[in-house]
N, C-alpha and C positions, 0 to 999 in steps of 0.2 A: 268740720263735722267729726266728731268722736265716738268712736266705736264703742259697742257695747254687747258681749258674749250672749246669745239667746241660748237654751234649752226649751225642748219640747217634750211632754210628755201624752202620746198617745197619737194614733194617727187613722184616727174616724172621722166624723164630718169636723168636729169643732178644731182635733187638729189640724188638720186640712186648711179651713177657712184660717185658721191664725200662723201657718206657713204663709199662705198664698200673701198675708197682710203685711205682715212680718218684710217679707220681699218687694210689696208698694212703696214700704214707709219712705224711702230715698225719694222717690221720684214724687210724693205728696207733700213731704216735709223737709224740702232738701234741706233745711238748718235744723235740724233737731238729731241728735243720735242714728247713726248706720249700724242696725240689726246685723252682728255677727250670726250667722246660723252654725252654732257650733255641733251641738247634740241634735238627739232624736229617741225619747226610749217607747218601747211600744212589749209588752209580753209576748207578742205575735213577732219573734225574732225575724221573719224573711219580711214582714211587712214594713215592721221598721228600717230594712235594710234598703225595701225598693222606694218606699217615702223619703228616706234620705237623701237617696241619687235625683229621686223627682224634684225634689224641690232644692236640694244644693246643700245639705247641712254636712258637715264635717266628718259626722261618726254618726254610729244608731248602736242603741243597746238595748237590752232587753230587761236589764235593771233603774229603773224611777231612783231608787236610793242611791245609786252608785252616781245618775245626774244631776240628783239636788247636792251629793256632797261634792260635787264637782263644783 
């Protein structure tokens, strides 16, 4: 299985639910690509800080532009 770097941008319901899926895809799809969680950006800086720890992502930032050109 071959990894592949995720970014998340936002961390309300809908990012939430595609953290939470993002983290199934192994255990549904054991042959397809393993979800790196790398990023996390959210303009609510502490939100995306405690979203990141909660679900396991790498980093959190409070810049969207700074993770697409990531």
């Amino acid at each position: 299985m071959r990894d592949i770097g995720v970014g998340l941008i936002g961390t309300g319901f809908m990012g939430r639910a595609h953290a939470i899926a993002y983290q199934a895809v192994a255990g549904i799809f054991p042959d397809s690509l393993r979800p790196v969680l790398s990023a996390l950006a959210d303009v609510d800086g502490p939100a995306a800080q405690r979203a990141a720890v909660q679900f396991g992502f790498r980093r959190a930032e409070t810049d969207s532009h700074a993770l697409i050109a990531d």
